[in-house]
C-alpha positions as a Markdown table, in Angstrom:
| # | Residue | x | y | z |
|---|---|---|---|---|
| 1 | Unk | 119.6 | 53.7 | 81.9 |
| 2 | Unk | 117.1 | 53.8 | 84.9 |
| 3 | Unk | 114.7 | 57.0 | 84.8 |
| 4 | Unk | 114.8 | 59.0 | 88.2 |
| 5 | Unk | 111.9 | 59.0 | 89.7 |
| 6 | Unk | 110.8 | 62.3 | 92.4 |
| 7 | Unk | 110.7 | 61.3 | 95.7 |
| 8 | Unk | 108.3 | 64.0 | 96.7 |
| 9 | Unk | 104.8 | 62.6 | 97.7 |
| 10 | Unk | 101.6 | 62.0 | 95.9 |
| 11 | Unk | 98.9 | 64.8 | 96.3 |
| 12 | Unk | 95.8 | 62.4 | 96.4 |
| 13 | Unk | 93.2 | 65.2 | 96.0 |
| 14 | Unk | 90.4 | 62.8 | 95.9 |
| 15 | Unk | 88.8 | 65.5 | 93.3 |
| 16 | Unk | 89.9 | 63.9 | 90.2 |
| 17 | Unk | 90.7 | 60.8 | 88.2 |
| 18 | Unk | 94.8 | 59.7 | 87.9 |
| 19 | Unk | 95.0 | 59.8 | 84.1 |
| 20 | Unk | 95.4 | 56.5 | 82.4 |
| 21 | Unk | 97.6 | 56.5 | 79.0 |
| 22 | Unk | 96.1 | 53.2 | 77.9 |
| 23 | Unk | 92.3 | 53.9 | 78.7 |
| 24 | Unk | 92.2 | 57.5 | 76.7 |
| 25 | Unk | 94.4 | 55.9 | 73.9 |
| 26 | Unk | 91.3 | 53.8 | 73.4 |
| 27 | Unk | 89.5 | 56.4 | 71.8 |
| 28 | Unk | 91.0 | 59.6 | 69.1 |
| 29 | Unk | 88.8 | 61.8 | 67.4 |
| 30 | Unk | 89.3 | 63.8 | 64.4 |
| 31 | Unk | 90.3 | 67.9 | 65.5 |
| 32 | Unk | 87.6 | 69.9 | 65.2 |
| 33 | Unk | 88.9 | 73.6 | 63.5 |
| 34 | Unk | 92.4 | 72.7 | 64.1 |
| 35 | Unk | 93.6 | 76.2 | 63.2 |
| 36 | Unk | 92.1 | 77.4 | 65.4 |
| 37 | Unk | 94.8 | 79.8 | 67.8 |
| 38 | Unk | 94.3 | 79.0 | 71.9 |
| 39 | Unk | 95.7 | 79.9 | 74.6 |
| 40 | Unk | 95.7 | 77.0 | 77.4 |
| 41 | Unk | 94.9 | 79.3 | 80.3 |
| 42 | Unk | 94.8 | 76.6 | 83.5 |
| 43 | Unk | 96.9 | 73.8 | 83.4 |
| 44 | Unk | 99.7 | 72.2 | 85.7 |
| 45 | Unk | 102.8 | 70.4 | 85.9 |
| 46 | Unk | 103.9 | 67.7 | 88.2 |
| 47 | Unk | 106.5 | 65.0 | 89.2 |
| 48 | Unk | 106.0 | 63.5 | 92.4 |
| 49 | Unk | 104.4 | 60.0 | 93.9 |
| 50 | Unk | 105.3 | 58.2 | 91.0 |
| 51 | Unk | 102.5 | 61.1 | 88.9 |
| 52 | Unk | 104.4 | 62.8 | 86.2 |
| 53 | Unk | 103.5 | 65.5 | 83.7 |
| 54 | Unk | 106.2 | 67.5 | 83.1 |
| 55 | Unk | 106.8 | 69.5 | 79.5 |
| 56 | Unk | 107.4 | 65.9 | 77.4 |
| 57 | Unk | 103.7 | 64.9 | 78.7 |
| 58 | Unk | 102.6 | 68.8 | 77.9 |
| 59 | Unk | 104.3 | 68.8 | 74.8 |
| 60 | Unk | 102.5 | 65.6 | 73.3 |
| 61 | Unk | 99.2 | 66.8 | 74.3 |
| 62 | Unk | 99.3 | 69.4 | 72.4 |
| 63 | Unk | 100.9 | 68.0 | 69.4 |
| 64 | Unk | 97.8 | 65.8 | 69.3 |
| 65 | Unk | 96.3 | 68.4 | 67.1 |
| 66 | Unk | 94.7 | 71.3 | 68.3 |
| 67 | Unk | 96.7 | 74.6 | 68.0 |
| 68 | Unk | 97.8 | 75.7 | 71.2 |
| 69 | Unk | 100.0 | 79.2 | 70.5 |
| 70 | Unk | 100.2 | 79.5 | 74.5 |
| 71 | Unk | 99.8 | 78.3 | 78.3 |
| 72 | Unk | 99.4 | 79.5 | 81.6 |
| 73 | Unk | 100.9 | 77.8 | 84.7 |
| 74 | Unk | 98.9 | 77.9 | 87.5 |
| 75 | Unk | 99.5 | 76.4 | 91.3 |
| 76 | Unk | 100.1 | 73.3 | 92.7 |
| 77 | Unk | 102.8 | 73.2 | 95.2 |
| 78 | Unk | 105.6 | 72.3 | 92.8 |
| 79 | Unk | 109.1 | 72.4 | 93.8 |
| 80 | Unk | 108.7 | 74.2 | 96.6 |
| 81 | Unk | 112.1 | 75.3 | 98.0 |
| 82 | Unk | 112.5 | 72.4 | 100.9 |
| 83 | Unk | 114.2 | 74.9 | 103.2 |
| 84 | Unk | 114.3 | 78.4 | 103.4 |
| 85 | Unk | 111.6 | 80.6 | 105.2 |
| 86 | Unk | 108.5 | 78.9 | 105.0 |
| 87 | Unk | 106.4 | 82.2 | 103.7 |
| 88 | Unk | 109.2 | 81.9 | 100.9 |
| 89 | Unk | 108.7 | 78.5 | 99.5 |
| 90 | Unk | 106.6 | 79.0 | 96.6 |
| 91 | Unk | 108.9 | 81.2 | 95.5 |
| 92 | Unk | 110.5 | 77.6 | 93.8 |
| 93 | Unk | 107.9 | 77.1 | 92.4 |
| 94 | Unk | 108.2 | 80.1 | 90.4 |
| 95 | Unk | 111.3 | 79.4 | 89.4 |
| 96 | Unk | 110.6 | 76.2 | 88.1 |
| 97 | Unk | 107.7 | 77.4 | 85.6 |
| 98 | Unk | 109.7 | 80.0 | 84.2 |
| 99 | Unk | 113.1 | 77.0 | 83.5 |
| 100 | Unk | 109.6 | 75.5 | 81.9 |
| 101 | Unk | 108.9 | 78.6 | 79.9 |
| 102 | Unk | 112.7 | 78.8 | 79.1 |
| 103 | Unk | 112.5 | 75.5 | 78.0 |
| 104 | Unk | 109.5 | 75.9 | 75.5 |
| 105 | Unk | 111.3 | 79.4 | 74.1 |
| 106 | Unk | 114.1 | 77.3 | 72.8 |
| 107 | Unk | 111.5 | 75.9 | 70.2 |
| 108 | Unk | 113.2 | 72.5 | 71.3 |
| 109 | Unk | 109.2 | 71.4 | 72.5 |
| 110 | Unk | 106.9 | 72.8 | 69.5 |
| 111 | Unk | 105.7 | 76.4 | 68.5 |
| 112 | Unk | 103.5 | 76.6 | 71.6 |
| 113 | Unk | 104.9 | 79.0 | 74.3 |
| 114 | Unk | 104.2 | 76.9 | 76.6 |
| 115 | Unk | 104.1 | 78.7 | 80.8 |
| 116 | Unk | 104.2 | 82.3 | 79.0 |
| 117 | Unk | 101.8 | 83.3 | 82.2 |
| 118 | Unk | 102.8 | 82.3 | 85.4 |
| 119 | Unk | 100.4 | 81.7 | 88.3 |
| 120 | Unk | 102.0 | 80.3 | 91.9 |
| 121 | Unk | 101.1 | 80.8 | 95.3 |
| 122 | Unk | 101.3 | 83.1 | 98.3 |
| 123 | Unk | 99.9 | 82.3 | 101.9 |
| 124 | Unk | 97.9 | 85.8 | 102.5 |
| 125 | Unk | 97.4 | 84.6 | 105.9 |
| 126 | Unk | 100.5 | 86.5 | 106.5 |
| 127 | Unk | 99.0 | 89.5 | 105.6 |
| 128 | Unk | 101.2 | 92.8 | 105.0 |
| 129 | Unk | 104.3 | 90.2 | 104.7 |
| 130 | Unk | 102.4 | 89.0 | 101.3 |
| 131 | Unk | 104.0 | 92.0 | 99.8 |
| 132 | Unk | 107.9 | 90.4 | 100.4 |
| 133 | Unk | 107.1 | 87.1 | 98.5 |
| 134 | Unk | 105.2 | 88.9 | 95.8 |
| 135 | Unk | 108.3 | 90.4 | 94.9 |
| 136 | Unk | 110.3 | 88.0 | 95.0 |
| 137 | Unk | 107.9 | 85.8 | 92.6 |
| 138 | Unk | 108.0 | 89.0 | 90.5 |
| 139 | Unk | 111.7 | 89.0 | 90.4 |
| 140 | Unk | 111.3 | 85.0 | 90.1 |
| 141 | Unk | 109.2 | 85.1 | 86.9 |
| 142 | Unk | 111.7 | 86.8 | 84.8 |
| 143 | Unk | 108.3 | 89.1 | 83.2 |
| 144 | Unk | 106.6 | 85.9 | 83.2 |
| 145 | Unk | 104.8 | 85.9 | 86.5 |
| 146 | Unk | 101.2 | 87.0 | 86.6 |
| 147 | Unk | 99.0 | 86.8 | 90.0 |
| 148 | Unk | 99.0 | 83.9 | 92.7 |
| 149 | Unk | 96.1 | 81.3 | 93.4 |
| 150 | Unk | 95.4 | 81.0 | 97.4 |
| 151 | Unk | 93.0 | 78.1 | 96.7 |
| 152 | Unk | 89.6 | 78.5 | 99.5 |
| 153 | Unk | 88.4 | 75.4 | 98.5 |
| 154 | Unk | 86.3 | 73.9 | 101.8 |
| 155 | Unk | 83.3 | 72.3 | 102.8 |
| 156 | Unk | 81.8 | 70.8 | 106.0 |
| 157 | Unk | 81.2 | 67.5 | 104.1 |
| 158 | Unk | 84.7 | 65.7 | 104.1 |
| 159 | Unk | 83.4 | 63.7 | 101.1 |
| 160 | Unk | 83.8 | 66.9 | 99.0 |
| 161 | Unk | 86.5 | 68.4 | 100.5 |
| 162 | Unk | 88.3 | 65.6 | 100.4 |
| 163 | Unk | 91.8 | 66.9 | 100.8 |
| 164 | Unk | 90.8 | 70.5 | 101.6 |
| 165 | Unk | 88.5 | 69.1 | 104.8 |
| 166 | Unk | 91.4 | 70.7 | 107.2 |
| 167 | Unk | 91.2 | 74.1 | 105.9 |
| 168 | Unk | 89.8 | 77.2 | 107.8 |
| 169 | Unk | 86.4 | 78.0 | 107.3 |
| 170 | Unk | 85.9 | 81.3 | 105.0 |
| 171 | Unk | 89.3 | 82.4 | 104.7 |
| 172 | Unk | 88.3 | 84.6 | 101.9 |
| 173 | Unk | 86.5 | 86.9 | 104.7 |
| 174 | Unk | 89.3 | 87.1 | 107.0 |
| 175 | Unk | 90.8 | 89.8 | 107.7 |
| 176 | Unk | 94.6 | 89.3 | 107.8 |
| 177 | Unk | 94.0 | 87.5 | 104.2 |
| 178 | Unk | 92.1 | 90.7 | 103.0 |
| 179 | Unk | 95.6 | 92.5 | 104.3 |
| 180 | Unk | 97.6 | 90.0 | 102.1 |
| 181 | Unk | 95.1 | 90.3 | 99.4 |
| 182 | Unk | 95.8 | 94.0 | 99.1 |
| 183 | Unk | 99.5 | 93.7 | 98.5 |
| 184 | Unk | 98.0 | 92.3 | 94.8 |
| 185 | Unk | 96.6 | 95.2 | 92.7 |
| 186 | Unk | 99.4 | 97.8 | 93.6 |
| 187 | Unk | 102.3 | 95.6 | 92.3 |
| 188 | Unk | 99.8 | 94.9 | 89.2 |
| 189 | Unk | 99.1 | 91.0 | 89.9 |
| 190 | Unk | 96.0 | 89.2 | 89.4 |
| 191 | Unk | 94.3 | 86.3 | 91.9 |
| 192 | Unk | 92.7 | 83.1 | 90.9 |
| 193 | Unk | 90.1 | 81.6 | 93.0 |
| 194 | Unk | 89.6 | 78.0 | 93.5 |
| 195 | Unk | 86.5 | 77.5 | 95.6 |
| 196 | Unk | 83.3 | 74.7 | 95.6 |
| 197 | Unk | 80.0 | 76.9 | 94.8 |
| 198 | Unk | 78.6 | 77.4 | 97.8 |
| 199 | Unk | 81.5 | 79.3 | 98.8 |
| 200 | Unk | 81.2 | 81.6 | 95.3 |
| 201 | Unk | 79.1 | 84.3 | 98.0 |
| 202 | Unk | 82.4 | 84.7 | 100.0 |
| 203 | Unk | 84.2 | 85.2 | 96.6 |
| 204 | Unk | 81.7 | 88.0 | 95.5 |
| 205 | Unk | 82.0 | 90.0 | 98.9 |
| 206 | Unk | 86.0 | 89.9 | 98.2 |
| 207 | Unk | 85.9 | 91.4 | 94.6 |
| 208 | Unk | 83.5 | 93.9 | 95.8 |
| 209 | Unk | 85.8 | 95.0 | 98.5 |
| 210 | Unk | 88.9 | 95.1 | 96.4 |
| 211 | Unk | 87.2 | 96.2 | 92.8 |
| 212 | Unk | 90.8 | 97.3 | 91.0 |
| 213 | Unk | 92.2 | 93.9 | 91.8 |
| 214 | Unk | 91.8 | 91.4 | 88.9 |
| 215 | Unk | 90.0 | 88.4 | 90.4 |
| 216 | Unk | 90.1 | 84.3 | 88.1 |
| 217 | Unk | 87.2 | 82.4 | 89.0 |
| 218 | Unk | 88.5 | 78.9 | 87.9 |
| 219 | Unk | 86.5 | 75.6 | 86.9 |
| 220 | Unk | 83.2 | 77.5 | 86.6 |
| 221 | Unk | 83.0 | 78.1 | 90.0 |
| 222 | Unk | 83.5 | 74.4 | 91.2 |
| 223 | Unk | 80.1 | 72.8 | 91.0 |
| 224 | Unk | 80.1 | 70.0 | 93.2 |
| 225 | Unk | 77.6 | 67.1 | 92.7 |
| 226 | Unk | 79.5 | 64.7 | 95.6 |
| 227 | Unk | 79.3 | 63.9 | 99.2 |
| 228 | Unk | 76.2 | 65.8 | 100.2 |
| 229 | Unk | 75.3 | 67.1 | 97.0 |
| 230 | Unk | 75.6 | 63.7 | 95.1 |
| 231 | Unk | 72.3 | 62.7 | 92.7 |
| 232 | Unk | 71.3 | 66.2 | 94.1 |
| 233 | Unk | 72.0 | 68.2 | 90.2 |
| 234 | Unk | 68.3 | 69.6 | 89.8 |
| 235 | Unk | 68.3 | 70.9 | 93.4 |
| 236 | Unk | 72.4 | 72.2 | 93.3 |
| 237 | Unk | 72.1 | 73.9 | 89.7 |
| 238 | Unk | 69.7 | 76.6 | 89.8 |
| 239 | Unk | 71.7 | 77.6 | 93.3 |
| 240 | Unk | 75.3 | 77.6 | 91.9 |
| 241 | Unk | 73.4 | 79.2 | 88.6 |
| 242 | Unk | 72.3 | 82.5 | 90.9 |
| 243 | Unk | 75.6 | 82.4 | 92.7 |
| 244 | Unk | 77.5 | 82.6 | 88.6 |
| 245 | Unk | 75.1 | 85.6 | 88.2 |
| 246 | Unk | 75.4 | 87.5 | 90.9 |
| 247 | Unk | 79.2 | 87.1 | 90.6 |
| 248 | Unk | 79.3 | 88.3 | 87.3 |
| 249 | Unk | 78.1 | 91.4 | 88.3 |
| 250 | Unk | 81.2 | 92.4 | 89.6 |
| 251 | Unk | 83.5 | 94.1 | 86.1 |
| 252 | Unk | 86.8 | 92.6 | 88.2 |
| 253 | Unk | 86.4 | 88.9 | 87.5 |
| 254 | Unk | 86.5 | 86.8 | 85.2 |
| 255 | Unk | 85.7 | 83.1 | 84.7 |
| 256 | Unk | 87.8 | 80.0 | 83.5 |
| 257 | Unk | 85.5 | 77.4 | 81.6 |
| 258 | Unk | 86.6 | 74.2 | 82.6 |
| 259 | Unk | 87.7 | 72.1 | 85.7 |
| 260 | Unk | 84.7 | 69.6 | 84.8 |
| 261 | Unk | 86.3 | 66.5 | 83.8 |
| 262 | Unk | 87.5 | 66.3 | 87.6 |
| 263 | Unk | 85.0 | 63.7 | 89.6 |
| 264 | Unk | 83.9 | 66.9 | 91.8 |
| 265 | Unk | 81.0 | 67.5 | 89.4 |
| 266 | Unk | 79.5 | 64.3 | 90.3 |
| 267 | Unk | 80.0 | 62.2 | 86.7 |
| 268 | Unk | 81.6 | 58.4 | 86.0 |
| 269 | Unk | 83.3 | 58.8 | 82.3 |
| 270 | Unk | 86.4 | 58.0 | 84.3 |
| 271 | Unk | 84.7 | 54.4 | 85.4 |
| 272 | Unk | 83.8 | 53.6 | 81.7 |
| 273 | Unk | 85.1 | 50.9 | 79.8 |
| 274 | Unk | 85.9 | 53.4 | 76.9 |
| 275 | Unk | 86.7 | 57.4 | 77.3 |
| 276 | Unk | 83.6 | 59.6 | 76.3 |
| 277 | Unk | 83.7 | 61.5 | 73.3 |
| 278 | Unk | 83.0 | 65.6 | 72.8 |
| 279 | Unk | 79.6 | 64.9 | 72.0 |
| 280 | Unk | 79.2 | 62.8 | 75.4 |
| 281 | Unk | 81.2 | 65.7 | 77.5 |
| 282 | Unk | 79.5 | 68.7 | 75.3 |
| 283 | Unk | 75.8 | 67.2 | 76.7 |
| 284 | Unk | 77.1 | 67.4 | 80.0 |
| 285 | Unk | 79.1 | 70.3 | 80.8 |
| 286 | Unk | 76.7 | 72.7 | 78.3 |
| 287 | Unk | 74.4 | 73.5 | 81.3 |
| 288 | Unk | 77.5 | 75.2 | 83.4 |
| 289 | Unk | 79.0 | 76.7 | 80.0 |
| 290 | Unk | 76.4 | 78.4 | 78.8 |
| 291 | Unk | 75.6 | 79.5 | 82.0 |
| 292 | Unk | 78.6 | 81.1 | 82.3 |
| 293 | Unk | 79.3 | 83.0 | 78.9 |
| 294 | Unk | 75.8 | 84.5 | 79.4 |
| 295 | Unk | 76.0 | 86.2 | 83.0 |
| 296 | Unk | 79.9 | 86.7 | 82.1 |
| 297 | Unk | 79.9 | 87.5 | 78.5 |
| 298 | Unk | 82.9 | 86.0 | 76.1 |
| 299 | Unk | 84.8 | 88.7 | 76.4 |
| 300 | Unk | 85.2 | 87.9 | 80.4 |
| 301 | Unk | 85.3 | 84.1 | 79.6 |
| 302 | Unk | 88.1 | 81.5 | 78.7 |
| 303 | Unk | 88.6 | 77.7 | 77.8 |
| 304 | Unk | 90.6 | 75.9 | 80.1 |
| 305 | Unk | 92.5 | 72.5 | 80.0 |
| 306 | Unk | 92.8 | 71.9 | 83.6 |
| 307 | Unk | 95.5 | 69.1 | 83.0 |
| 308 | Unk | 96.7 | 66.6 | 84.4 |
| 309 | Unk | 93.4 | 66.7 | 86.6 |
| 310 | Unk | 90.9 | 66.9 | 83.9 |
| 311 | Unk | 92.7 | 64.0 | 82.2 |
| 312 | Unk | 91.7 | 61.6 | 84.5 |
| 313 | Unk | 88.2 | 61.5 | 82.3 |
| 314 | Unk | 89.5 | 62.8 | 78.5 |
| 315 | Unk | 91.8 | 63.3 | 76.6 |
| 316 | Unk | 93.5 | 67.0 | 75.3 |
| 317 | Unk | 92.1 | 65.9 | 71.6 |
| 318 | Unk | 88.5 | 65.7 | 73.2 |
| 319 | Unk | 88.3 | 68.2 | 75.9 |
| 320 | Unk | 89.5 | 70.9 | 73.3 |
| 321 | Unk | 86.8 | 69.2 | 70.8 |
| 322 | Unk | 84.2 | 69.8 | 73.5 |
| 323 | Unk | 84.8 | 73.3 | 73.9 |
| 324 | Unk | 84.5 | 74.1 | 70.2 |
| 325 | Unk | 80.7 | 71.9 | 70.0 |
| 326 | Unk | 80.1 | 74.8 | 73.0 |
| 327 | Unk | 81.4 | 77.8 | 71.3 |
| 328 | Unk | 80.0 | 76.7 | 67.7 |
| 329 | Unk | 76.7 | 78.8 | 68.8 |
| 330 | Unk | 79.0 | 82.4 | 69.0 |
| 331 | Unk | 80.5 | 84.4 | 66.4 |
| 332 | Unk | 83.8 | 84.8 | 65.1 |
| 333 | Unk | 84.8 | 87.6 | 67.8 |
| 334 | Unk | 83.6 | 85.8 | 70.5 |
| 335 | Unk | 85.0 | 82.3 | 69.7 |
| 336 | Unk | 88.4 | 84.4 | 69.4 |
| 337 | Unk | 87.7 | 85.9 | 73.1 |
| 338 | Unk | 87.1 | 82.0 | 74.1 |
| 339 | Unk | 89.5 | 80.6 | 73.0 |
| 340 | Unk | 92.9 | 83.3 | 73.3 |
| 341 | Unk | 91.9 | 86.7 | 73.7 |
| 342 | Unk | 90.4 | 87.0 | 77.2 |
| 343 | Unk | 93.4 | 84.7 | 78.4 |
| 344 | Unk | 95.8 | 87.0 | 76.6 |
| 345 | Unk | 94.0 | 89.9 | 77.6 |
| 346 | Unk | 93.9 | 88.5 | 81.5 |
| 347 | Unk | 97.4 | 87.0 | 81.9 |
| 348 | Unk | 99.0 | 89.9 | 79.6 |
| 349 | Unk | 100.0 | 87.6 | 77.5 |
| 350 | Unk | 102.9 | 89.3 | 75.0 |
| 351 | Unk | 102.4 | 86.6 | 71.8 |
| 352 | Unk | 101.7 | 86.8 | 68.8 |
């Protein structure tokens, strides 16, 4: 019998590598402290332009051997509702995650529980009307739903923007967002930011100004090392490094440690005859890591899969394997904070 495919269109981001089955099978490594309990805090699912990863392509990531006990579903325009009000949409999206989570609970997909935390989408720009569509997400997520990501993402260089090159300017400063954004905290729901670094300043005056709402900085704060910032690392890092720091002053947000296998960070293991290994990506990304865990602290800090996107340059065996050569330096406690608690603690995560 013929597979359905979606008829919904390809979201070409132009931030990351399309994951290839047959280049990362090329390469398996052995799981380093596969007992280890995590909680999958970022990752997506997908069917649409012919792209699928759905809970079968979840599912056998994880069963490649590390032990994920949980995941968090966070935003990407997923099954919207086609019709409907448009402010409303999202609210599909929702829905879909938690027949996900419902799914995974039926123990027909492995142990992990996988969408546990739920993560969608409200346009703020609608400002006191946020309030409506948070509700209905609420009532959506059957206990499952946790905050919203309105992604910022922009830059006047449409080599990095890439897909995000028609978005307003500074929407994290404007002030019918900042109406929107105030409908979170009351009704007990977190936001997750997805921004490029020289945009983390705008991020920093918003968590100030709203210090009881609960505020995900994801992929590290989105270091970009293309378009105008390409061969640029020595001159970009010690900016985006004071930006991390002056963020982390602010007790309200937290950071996700991950988002770096997309091509947004500047590197070619996607163009490589063979996938890197964790030793490869652990050189790379341990700049940004450690920067982060010491102006954040592990307690404030949490390893993130970022999948499908991150795929496009490893696999889940190595990216996970990466993470633990990072957090080999830290202590018992804090590896636990790495790896689950923080993203248990963030996404009120009721496991085990």
């Amino acid at each position: 019998m013929a597979t359905s495919t979606s008829t919904l269109p390809a979201s070409a981001s132009g931030l990351y590598a399309n994951p290839r089955e047959d280049w990362l099978a090329q390469y398996t490594e052995e799981i380093i402290d596969p007992d280890r309990p995590i909680v999958d805090p970022h990752h997506h699912l997908w069917d649409r332009g012919g792209l699928r990863y759905l809970i079968e392509e979840m599912r056998d990531d994880i069963a490649s051997g590390h032990n994920i006990v949980a995941t968090v579903y966070v935003d990407c325009r997923s099954m919207y509702r086609a019709d409907g009000p448009e402010a409303f949409r999202p609210v599909g999206e929702v829905e879909f995650a938690n027949g996900v989570a419902a799914m995974a609970a039926s123990g027909g997909y492995g142990k992990a529980a996988i969408c546990a935390g739920i993560v969608s989408h409200v346009n703020l720009l609608i400002g006191d009307q946020a309030k409506a569509v948070l509700e209905a997400e609420i009532a959506a997520g059957n206990g499952r739903f946790r905050g919203i990501r309105h992604s910022s993402a922009w830059d006047e260089d449409p080599n990095v923007a890439h897909m995000y090159a028609n978005r307003p300017k500074g929407i994290l400063l404007d002030s019918t967002f900042r109406k929107g954004f105030a409908c979170l905290a009351p009704l007990g729901l977190s936001f997750d930011a997805w921004l490029f670094h020289p945009q983390i300043g705008e991020l920093t005056d918003l968590a100030r100004a709203f210090p009881d709402t609960r505020i995900v900085l994801d992929h590290c704060g989105g270091p970009v090392g293309t378009g105008r910032f390409a061969g640029k690392r020595a001159e970009t890092f010690p900016v985006w490094k004071a930006s991390i720091q002056e963020i982390a002053k602010c007790p309200n947000v937290v950071v996700k440690l991950g988002g770096l296998a997309m091509c947004l960070l500047g590197y070619d293991f996607h163009l490589r005859p063979r996938p890197p290994s964790s030793e490869e990506l652990a050189a790379a990304w341990r700049p940004y890591v450690e920067t982060c865990i010491e102006a954040f602290g592990p307690s404030r800090c949490m390893f993130e899969s970022n999948f499908p996107p991150d795929k496009g340059q490893c696999s889940y065996q190595v990216i996970f394997n990466t993470f633990k050569r990072l957090a080999s330096q830290y202590s018992e406690a804090e590896k636990t904070a790495l790896f689950s608690k923080t993203a248990k603690d963030v996404y009120r995560l009721d496991i085990g």
